[in-house]
Structures are given as structure tokens and as C-alpha cells.
C-alpha positions in Angstrom: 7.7 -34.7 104.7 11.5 -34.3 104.5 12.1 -38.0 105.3 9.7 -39.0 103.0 11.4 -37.2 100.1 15.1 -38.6 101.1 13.8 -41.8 100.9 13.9 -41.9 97.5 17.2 -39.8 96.9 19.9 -42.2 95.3 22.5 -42.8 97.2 26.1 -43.1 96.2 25.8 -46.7 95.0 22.9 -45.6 92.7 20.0 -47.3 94.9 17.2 -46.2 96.8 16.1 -47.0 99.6 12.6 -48.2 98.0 13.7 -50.3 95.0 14.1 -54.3 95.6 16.1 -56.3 93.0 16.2 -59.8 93.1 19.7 -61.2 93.1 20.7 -64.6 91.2 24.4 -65.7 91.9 26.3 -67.2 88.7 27.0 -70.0 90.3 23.0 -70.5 90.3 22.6 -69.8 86.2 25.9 -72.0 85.5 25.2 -75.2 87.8 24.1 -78.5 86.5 21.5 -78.8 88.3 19.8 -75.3 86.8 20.6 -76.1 83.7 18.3 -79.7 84.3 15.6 -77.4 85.8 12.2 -77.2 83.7 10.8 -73.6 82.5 7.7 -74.4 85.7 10.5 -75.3 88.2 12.7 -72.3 86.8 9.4 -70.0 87.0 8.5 -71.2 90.7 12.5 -70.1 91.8 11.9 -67.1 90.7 8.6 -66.6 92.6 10.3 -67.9 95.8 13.2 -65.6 95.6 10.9 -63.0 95.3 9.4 -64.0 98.6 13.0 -63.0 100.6 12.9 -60.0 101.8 16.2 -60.5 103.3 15.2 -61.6 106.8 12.4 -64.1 106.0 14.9 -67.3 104.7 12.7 -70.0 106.2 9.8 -68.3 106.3 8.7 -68.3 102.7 5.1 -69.3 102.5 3.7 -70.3 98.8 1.2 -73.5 98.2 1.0 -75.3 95.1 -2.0 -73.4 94.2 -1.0 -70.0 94.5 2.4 -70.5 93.4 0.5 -72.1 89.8 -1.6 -68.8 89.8 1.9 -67.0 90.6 3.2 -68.8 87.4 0.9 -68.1 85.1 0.0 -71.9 84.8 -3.7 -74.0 85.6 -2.4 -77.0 85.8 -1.8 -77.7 89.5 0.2 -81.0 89.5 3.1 -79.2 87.2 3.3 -76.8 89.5 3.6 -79.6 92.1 6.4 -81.6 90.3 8.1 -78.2 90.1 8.0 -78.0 93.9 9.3 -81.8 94.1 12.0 -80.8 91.1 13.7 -77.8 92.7 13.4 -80.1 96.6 15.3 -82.9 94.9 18.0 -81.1 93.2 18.7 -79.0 96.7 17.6 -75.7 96.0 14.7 -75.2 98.4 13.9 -77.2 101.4 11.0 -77.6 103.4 10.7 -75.8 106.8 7.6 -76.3 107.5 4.9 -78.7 106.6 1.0 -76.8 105.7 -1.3 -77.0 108.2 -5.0 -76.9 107.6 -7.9 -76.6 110.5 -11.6 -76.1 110.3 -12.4 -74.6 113.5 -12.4 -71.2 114.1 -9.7 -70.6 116.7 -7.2 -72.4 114.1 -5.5 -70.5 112.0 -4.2 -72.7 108.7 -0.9 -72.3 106.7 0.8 -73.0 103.9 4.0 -74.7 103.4 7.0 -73.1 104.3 10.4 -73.1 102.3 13.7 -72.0 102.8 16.5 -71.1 99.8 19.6 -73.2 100.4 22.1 -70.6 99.2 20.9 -68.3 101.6 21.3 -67.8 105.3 18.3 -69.6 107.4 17.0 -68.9 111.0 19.0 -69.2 113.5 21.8 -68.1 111.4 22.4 -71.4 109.5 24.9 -71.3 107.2 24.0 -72.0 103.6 24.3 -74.9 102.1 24.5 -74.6 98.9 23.5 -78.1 98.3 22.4 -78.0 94.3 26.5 -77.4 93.1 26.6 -81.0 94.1 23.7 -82.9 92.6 22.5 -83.6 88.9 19.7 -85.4 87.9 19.6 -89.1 87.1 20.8 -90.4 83.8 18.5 -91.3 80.9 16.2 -89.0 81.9 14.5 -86.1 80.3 16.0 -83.7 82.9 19.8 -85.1 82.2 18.9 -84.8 78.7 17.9 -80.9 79.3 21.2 -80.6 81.3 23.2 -82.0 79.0 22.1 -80.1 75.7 22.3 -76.2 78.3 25.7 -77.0 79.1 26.7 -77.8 75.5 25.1 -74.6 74.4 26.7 -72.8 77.6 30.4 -74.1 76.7 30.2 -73.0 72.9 29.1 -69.6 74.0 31.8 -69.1 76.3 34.8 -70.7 74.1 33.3 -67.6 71.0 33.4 -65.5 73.6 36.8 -65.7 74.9 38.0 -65.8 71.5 36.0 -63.1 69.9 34.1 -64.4 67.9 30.4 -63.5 69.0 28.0 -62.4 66.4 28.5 -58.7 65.3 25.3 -56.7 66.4 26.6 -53.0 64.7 28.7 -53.5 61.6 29.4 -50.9 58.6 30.2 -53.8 56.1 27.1 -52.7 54.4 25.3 -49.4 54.2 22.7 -48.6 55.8 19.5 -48.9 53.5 18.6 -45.4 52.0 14.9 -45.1 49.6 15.7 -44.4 46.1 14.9 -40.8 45.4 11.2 -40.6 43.6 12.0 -39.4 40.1 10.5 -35.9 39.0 8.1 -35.8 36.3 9.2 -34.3 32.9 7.3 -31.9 31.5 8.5 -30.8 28.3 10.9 -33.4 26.6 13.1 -33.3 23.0 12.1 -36.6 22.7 10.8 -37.8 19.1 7.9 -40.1 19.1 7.4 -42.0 16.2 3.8 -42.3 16.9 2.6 -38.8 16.1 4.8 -38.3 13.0 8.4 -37.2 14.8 7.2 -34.5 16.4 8.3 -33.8 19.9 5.8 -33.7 22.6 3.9 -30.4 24.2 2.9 -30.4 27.3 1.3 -26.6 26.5 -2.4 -26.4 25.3 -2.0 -24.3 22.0 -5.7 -22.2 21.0 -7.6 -24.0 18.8 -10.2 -23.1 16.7 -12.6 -25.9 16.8 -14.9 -24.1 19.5 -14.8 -21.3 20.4 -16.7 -19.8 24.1 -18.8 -17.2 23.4 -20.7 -16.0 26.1 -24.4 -13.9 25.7 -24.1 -11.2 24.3 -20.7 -11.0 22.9 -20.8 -11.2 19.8 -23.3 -14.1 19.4 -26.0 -11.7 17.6 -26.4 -14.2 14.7 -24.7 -16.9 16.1 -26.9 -20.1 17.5 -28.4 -20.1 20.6 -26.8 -21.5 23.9 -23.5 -20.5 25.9 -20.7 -21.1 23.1 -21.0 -21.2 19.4 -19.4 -23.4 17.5 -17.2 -22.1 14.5 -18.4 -23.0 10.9 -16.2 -21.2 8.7 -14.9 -23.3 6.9 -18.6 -25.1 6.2 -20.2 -21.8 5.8 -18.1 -21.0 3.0 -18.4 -24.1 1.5 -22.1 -23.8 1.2 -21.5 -20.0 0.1 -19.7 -21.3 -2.6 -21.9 -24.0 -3.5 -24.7 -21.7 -3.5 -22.7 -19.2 -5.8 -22.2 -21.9 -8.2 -25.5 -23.4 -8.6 -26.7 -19.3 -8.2 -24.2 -19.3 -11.9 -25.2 -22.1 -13.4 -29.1 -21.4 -13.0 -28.1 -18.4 -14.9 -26.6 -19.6 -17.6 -28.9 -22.3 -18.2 -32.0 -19.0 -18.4 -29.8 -17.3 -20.9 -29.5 -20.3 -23.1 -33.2 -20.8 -23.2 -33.4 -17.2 -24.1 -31.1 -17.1 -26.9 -33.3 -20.1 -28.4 
């Protein structure tokens, strides 16, 4: 149990004895030949790197059909011409051919590669052989070449001199939300609209209706849960009834007086 849990201690490099990385030289990323590589062939490198295990240079089995399903791809010939691409420009090399068998007692294989930048079996040196080839001219993978390294060399000459894009800057402020305005209430603000006066956001008592609930003081008021008030009609038709009440009279005392 101990060994198992100081396995996975860092050590004083900041690895562990359990994590793999897969390691791509500069002088892999900056050659003309990678930069004339497709995205398939660059893809299929990868996957064949990933293979080394840092003993089996030589040994790295991988068809053309499971390094398409390795890349993510269906079609099988692309991943073919990747194989052919990254054999011509001299960074693989065939160590052994597949071999296929029916019978039983066979066992098949598939094709074996070995990484020239890498040491092979038997201790062969690498070779390194890609540094010194480019593809042919007027093609589409001298065109490719051609257009990475242009891209690659303007890169480098901002770089040297500084002038790579900015990512963090404080040219400009960072963006802040306006604040949401707060509501006014009660404003000294005349509207022209109702007569000059200033608004009121207060409810003042009015007496157009008035609750009344049963029983308080709705004795001779109309029936139902508020009574409207009719003063002002009630004693208009008081009066009206006072003055036709005085003019009935008068009109009896004249006949009298005839």
C-alpha cells in the first residue's frame, strides 16, 4: 500500500511517476516539411507519438484503419495518403510490412513504424531525416509550406520586437452597468396637463363613496355593503320639493282670496 501511494507523490521535477506527456521538439513544429504537412498527416503524427512508450521506437503498430478511427476520420484512403505523406517527407519509416494469415496457428499484424527523430532498435541513431526534405514545387503541399512559414516569420519578427497583440490593457475601462434609476415618488414638478398643479402620489379621502358596512350606520341607507353618498342630490330634491311644497301654497291662497 505504501508503494502504491509514492507512486503518485511528485517528485522534485514536478512529475509523477504515472503521468505520460508526449514530447514534440521545435525543430519538429518549425521545419519545412511540418509546416507542408496536412491537418490528417499532422493528426496521424500525433497518434504515432502516442504509441512510444519510450522503448517501443520500431515497434509502433497502427493500420490504416485504426489509425482513421484513431483520427476521428471515415475516409480510409486520407488516412492512407497521410501514412504515404509523413513516409515521404521522412518522419516515419516502415519497419515492418503487415502480415495477414487465415489459418489458425498464424497470428496477423499490422504495419510497423518507427519515428526518425527517435532512437530505433538496436540503438540506431536518429536520423532526423524530415530537416532535410520539402515537398515538390507547384504543389498544394509547397503551397501549405510556403504560406506556414510566411505566417511563422511575421510572428517571430513582432515578437522580437514587441509588438504582439496586447491581451490585458487598461486603455479603456472596464465596462460597468449603469445604475437603474430610482423611482420618484413625490415630485415639484408642474404639469400643465392638470392645471399646474404638482403631482400627489398620496390618495386624499374622498367623498364620492363612502364603505359602510351592516350595521353601521346604514339604518336608512340602501341596501348592500357600502352606500353611496347623496347629499348633495338629496338636498337638491329637498329643495325642489320645498319650492313646489311653496308654490302649491300660494297658488291655494289665491284661489281663496277670489
Amino acid at each position: 500500500m505504501a508503494k502504491r501511494r509514492n507512486r503518485n507523490r511528485v517528485n522534485a521535477t514536478g512529475r509523477n511517476n504515472t503521468s505520460r506527456f508526449v514530447r514534440l521538439d521545435y525543430r519538429i513544429l518549425n521545419s519545412n516539411a511540418y509546416r507542408s504537412l496536412c491537418p490528417n498527416a499532422r493528426s496521424l503524427l500525433v497518434e504515432l507519438i502516442m504509441l512510444y512508450n519510450g522503448e517501443n521506437n520500431g515497434s509502433l503498430y497502427l493500420g490504416v484503419r485504426d489509425a482513421a478511427h484513431r483520427m476521428g476520420i471515415a475516409d480510409l484512403t486520407a488516412a492512407s495518403r497521410s501514412f504515404d505523406e509523413l513516409t515521404s517527407l521522412g518522419f516515419i519509416e516502415l519497419a515492418q510490412e503487415a502480415y495477414f494469415k487465415v489459418k489458425a496457428s498464424e497470428s496477423s499484424r499490422a504495419r510497423c513504424w518507427r519515428l526518425t527523430w527517435l532512437v530505433g532498435p538496436g540503438r540506431k541513431a536518429p536520423s532526423w531525416e524530415f530537416l532535410e526534405r520539402e515537398p515538390e514545387p507547384q504543389t498544394k503541399a509547397r503551397r501549405r509550406m510556403e504560406r506556414g512559414l510566411k505566417t511563422l516569420k511575421a510572428y517571430h519578427k513582432a515578437r522580437d520586437q514587441g509588438r504582439l497583440p496586447v491581451l490585458d490593457s487598461g486603455t479603456f475601462s472596464p465596462f460597468r452597468p449603469a445604475p437603474q434609476a430610482i423611482t420618484v415618488l413625490d415630485s415639484d414638478t408642474l404639469i400643465s396637463g392638470n392645471g399646474g398643479f404638482p403631482p400627489d402620489s398620496r390618495v386624499r379621502d374622498s367623498a364620492a363613496h363612502i364603505a359602510t358596512p351592516w350595521g353601521l350606520g346604514a339604518t336608512k341607507g340602501l341596501l348592500g355593503w357600502w352606500q353611496p353618498d347623496w347629499t348633495p342630490s338629496l338636498a337638491g330634491v329637498a329643495f325642489a320639493a320645498a319650492l313646489a311644497k311653496a308654490t302649491s301654497a300660494g297658488a291655494s291662497n289665491r284661489k281663496v282670496a277670489a
